[in-house]
C-alpha positions as CSV (number, residue, x, y, z in Angstrom):
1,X,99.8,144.1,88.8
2,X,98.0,145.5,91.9
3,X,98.2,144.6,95.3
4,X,95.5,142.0,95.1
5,X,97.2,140.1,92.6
6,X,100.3,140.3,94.0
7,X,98.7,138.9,97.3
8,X,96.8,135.9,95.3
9,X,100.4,135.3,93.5
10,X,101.8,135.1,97.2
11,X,99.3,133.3,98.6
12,X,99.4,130.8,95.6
13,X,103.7,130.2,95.8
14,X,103.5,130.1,99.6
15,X,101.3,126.9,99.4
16,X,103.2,125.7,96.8
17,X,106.5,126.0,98.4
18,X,104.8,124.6,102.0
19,X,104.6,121.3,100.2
20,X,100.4,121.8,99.9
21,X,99.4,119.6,97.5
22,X,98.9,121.5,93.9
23,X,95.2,120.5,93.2
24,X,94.2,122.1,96.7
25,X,96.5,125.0,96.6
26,X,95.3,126.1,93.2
27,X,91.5,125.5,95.0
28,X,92.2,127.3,97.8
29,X,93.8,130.2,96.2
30,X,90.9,130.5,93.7
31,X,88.8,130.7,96.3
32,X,90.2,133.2,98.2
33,X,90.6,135.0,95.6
34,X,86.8,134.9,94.4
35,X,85.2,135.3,97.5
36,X,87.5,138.2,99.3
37,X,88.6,139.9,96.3
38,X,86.1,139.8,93.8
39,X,83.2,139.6,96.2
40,X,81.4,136.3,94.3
41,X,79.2,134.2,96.9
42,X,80.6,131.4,98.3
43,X,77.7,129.0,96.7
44,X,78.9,130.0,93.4
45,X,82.6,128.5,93.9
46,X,80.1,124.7,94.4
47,X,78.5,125.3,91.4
48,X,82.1,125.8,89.4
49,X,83.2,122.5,91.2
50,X,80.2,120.7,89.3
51,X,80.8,122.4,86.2
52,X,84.4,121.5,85.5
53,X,83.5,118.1,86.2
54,X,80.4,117.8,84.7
55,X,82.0,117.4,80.9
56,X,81.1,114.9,78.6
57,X,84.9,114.9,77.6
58,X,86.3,113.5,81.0
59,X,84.7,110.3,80.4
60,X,87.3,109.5,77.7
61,X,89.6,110.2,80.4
62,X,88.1,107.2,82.5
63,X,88.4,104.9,80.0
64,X,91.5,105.2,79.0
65,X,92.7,105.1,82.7
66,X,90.6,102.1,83.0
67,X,92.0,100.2,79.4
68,X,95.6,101.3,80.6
69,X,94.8,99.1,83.8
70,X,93.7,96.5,82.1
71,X,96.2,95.9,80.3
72,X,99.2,96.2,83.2
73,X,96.7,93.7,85.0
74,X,96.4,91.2,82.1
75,X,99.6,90.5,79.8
76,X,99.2,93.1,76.9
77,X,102.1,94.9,78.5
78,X,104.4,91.9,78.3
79,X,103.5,91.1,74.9
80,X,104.0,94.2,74.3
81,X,107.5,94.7,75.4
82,X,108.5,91.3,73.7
83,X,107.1,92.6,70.5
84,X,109.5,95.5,70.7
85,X,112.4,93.7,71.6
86,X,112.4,90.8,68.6
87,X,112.2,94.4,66.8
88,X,115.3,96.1,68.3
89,X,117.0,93.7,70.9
90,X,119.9,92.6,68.9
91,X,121.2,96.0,68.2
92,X,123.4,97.4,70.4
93,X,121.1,98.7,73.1
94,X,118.7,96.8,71.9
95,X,117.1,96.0,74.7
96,X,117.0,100.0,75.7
97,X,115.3,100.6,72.0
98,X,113.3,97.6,72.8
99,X,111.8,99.6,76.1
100,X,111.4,103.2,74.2
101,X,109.2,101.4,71.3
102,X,107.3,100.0,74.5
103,X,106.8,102.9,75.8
104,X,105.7,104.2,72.3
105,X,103.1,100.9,71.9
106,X,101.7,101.6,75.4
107,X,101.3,105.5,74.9
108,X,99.0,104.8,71.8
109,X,97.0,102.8,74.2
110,X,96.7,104.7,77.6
111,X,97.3,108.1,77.1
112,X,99.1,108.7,80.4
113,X,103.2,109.5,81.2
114,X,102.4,108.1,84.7
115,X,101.1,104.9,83.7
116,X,103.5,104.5,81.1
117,X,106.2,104.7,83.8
118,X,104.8,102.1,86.0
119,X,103.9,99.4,83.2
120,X,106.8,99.8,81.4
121,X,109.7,101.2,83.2
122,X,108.9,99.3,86.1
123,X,109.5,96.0,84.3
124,X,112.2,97.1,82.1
125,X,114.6,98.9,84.8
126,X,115.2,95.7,86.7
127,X,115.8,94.0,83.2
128,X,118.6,96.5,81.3
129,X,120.4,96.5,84.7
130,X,120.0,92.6,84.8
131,X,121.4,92.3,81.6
132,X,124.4,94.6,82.2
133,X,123.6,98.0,81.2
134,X,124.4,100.8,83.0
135,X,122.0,101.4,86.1
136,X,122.4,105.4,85.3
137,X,121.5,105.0,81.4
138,X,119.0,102.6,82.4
139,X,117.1,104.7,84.8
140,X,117.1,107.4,82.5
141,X,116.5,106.3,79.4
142,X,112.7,104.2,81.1
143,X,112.5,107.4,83.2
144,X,112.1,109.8,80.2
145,X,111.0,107.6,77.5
146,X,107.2,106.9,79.1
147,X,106.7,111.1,78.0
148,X,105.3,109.4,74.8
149,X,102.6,108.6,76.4
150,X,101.2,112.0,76.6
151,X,102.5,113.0,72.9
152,X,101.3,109.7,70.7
153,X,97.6,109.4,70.8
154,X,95.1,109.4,72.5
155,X,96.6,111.6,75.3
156,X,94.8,112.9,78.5
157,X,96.1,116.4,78.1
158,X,95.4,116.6,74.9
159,X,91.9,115.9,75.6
160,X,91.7,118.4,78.0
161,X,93.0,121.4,75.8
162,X,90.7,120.5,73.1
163,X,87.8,120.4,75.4
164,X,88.9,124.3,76.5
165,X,90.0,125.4,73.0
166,X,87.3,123.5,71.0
167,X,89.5,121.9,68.6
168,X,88.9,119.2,67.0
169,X,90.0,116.1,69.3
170,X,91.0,114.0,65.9
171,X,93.6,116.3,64.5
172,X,94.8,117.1,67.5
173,X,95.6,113.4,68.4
174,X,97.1,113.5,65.0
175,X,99.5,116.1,65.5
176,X,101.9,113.7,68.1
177,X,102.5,110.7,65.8
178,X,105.3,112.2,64.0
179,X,106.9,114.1,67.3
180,X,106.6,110.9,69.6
181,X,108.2,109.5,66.4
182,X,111.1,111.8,66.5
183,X,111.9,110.8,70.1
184,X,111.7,107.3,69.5
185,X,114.5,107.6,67.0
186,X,116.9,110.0,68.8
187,X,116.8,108.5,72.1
188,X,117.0,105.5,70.3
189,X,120.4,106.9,68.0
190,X,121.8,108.1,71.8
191,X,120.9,104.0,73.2
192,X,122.9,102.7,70.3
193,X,125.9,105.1,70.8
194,X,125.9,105.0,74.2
195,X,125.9,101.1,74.2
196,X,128.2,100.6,70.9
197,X,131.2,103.3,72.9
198,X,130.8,100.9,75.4
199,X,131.2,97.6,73.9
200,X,128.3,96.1,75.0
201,X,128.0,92.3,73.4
202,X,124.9,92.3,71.3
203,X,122.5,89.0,71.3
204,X,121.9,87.4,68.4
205,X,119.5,88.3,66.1
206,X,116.2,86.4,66.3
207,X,115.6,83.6,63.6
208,X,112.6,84.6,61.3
209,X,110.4,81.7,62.8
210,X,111.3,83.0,66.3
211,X,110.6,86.5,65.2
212,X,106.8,85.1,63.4
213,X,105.8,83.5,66.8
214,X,106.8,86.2,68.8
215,X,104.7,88.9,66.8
216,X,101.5,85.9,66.4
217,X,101.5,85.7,70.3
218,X,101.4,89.7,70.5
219,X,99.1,89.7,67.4
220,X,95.7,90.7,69.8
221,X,97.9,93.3,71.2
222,X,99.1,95.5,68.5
223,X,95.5,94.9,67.2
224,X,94.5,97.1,70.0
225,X,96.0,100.5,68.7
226,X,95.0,99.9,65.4
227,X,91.6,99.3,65.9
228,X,91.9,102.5,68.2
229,X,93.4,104.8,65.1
230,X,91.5,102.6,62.6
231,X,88.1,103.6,64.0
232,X,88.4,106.9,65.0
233,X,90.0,108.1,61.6
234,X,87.9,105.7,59.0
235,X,84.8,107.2,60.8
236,X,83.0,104.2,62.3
237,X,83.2,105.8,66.0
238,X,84.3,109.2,67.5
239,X,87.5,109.7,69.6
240,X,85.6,109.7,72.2
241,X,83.6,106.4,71.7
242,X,86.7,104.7,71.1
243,X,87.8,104.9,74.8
244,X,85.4,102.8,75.5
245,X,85.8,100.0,72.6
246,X,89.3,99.8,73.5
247,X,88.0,98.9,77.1
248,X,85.4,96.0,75.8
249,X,88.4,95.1,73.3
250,X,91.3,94.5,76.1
251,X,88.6,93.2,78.3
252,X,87.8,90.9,76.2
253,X,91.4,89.9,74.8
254,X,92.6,89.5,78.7
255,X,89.7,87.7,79.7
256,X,88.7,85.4,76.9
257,X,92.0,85.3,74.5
258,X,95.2,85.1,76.8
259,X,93.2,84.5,80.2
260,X,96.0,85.9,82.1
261,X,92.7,88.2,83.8
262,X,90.7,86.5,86.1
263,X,87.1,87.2,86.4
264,X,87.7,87.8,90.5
265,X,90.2,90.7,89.0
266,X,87.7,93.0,87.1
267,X,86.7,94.5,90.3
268,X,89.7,95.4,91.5
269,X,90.7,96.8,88.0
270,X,87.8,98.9,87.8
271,X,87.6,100.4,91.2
272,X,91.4,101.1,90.7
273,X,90.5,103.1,88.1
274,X,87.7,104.6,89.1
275,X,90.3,105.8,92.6
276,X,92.8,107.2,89.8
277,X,90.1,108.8,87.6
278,X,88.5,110.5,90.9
279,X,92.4,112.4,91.4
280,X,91.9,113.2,88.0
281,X,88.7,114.8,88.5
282,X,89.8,116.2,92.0
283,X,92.9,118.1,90.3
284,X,90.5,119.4,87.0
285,X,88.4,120.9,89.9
286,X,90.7,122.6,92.5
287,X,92.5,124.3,88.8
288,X,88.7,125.7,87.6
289,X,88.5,127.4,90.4
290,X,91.6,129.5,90.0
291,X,90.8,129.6,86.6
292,X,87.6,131.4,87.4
293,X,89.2,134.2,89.4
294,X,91.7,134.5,86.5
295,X,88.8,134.7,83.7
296,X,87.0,137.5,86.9
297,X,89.7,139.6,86.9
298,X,90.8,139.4,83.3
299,X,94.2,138.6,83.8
300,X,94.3,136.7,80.5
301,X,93.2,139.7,78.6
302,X,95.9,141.7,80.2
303,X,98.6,139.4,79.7
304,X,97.7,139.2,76.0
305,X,97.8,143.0,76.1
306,X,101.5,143.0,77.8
307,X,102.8,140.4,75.0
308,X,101.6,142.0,72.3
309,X,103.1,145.5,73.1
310,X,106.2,143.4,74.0
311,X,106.6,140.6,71.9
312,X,107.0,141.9,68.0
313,X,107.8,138.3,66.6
314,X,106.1,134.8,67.1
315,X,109.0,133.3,67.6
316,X,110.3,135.3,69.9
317,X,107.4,135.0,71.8
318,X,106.9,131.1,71.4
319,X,110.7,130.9,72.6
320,X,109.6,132.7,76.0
321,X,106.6,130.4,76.3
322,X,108.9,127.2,75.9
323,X,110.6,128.7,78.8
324,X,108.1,129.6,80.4
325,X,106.0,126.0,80.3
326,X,108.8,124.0,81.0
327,X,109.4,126.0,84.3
328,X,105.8,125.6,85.3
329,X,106.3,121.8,84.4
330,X,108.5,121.7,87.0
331,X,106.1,122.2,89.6
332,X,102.6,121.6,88.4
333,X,101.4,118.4,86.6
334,X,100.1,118.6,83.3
335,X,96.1,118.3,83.9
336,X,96.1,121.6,86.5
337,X,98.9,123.7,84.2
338,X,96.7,122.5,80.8
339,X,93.5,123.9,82.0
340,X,95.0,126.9,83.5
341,X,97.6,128.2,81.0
342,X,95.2,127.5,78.4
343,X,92.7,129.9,78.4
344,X,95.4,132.2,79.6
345,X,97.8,131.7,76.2
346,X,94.8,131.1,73.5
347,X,93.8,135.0,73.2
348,X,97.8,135.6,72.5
349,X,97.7,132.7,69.6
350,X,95.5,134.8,67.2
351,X,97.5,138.3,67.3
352,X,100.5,136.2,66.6
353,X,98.8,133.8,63.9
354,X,99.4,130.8,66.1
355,X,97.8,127.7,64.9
356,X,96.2,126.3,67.9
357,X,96.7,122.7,67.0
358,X,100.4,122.9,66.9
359,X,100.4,125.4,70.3
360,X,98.5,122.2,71.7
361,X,101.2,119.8,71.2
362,X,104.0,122.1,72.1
363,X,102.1,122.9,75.4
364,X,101.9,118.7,75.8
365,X,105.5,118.5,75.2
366,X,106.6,121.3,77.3
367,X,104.8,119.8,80.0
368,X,105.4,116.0,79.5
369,X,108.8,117.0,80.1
370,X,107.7,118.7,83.1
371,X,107.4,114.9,84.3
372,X,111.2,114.0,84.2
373,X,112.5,117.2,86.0
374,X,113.1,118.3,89.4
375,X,111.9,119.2,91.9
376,X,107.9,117.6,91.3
377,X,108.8,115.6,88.6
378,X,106.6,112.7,89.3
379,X,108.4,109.8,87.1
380,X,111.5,110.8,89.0
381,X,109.9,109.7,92.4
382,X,108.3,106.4,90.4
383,X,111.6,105.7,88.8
384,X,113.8,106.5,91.9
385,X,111.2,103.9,94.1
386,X,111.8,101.0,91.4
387,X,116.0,101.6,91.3
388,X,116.0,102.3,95.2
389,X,118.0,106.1,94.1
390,X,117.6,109.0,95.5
391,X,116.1,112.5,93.2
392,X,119.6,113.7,92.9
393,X,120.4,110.3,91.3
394,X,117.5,110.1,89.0
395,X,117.3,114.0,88.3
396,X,121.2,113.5,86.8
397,X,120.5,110.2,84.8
398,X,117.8,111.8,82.9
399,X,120.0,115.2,81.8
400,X,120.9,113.3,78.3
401,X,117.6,112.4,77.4
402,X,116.3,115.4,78.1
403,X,118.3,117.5,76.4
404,X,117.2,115.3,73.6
405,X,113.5,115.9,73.8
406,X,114.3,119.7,74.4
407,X,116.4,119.8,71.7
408,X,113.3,118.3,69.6
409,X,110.9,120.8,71.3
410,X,112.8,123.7,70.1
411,X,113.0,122.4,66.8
412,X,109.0,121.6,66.2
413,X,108.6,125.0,67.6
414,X,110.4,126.9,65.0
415,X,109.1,124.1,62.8
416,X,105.6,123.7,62.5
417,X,105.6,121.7,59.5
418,X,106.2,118.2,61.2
419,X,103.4,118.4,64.1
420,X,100.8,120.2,61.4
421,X,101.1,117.5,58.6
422,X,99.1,115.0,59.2
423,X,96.1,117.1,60.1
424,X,96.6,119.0,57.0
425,X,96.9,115.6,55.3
426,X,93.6,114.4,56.8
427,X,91.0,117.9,57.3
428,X,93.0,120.0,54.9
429,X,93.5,123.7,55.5
């Protein structure tokens, strides 16, 4: 590393550790680094705003922002959550179960931790600790459960590494069903041992007639993920197109079916999302920049040539990229880390025979994670606003669950099997 890399890895920390918000750091840094080091005119860094937004792929990201919207706006949420718990609720911790299979229903919709975290856990906090679970175990378990809603499909960052890597957008969305399922079971297992050591009285369990009209009610809901999956993989519309049917669909459904969406409401939803896909956009931009001056200076070629002479095993080397990722998921969110690490890591996937579709879901996990620890963890602040808890408070109520998903990352990562199945199942190969 020479002493202009060194001053562009300075530069870059010292905003980050002045508080300056990542998206402009990252901008600012790239440009720097472009214009004083590498001598490219200052006209050229405009044209590389445009271009990283100018992609025909970040319009799936807008609809699926805006369908996640609708959705908290109307009642598809609700039903949602009720579905779940005449699942799960009279187990003990059911109702705890009851919120991860939420958050599992609401991920296959939206595609965004974030959002997750605000439909779901801000409902179901208030309820477990209204019902007498623990407020540490309840903050926790709805802090760190909404991660499925970057690993079940359709997920934003996974749209984003296959629009850099090329990959096919299909089997890459089919690569999280059976990981998301695997944390819906084990946090699941830890609710009903943390709740049955406890003694917690369990409700009854729902009559079958109960249990019918619940699941009629929510019928148009869980509809919505099937006609999502249904589509995309029987081949009547692309993964992109079906952004937008799931938007007419919920529109529809909240407007016409339950009419709990008033006409008056539509603009609000959609300028709402148009606010939150703008940030998107905003954050995709300032990281292209910084990923130019990377891709100038060819720092991803020579950090493929310092792993390979280093790094002798795959495994070895996917262990210190777990690392890795999960420390940058501690302080970048996943849209500027996926489009910077991942032209940086897919040179190093081919010398160590690295199927790029199971790297992609790893890098998704690493990162969702990234969302429940300290010190930028955003669902901590989200989670911490709806308890009224400090970080310190959040940042220890979530240790158990995340050992749980870590424990799971490590295993799909010396396990490929799992996360490459389906695709296998579906394109072969």
């Amino acid at each position: 590393m020479d002493n202009a890399q060194i001053m562009i890895v300075a530069l870059l920390l010292g905003c980050m550790g002045a508080t300056v918000p990542v998206f402009i750091a990252l901008f600012f840094t790239g440009l720097v680094g472009l214009t004083y080091i590498v001598g490219v005119d200052p006209m050229i860094v405009v044209e590389i705003l445009y271009r990283s937004m100018d992609k025909f792929a970040l319009i799936v990201v807008l609809f699926f922002v805006l369908c996640g919207n609708i959705m908290t706006t109307g009642s598809i949420v609700d039903k949602l959550i009720k579905t779940a718990n005449v699942l799960v609720g009279f187990l003990p911790g059911g109702l705890a179960m009851a919120g991860i299979l939420a958050c599992g229903f609401f991920g296959a919709i939206s595609g965004s931790t974030v959002a997750t975290v605000v439909a779901i856990g801000g409902f179901m906090i208030p309820a477990l600790i209204e019902h007498g679970y623990d407020e540490r175990f309840s903050v926790g378990v709805m802090t760190t459960a909404p991660i499925l809603g970057v690993i079940i499909p359709p997920s934003i960052s996974m749209i984003l590494y296959a629009m850099i890597s090329n990959d096919s957008l299909e089997a890459l969305f089919l690569t999280g069903f059976i990981p998301g399922l695997l944390i819906i079971v084990f946090m699941s297992l830890y609710a009903w041992l943390f709740c049955r050591s406890r003694g917690m009285e369990r409700r009854a369990r729902p009559q079958l007639k109960e249990a019918v009209a619940v699941i009629r009610e929510s019928m148009w809901a869980l509809l919505l993920p099937v006609i999502i999956f249904g589509g995309i993989y029987s081949g009547v519309f692309t993964a992109n197109e079906a952004a937008i049917v799931a938007c007419v669909y919920a529109f529809i459904v909240e407007i016409a079916i339950h009419r709990d969406m008033k006409l008056g409401e539509i603009k609000k939803v959609v300028v709402s999302s148009a606010v939150t896909s703008a940030t998107l956009l905003v954050i995709v931009a300032g990281a292209s920049v910084f990923g130019e001056y990377l891709t100038f200076e060819q720092i991803p070629e020579q950090i493929a040539e310092a792993a390979v002479s280093n790094f002798h095993s795959p495994w070895a080397f996917m262990l210190v990229v777990d690392i890795l990722l999960l420390f940058v998921g501690m302080f970048m969110d996943i849209i500027s880390a996926t489009i910077i690490l991942t032209p940086i890591f897919l040179p190093l996937l081919a010398e160590f025979n690295i199927n790029t579709l199971h790297f992609g879901l790893l890098m998704t996990l690493n990162l969702g994670i990234g969302y429940c620890t300290p010190p930028l963890g955003v669902s901590l602040f989200i989670s911490g606003a709806v308890a009224n808890r400090n970080m310190l408070y959040v940042a220890r109520a979530v240790m158990p669950f995340l050992l749980i998903q870590i424990a799971i990352l490590l295993l799909l990562t010396f396990w490929p099997e799992p996360v490459l199945l389906l695709p296998r199942l579906f394109y072969g190969g």
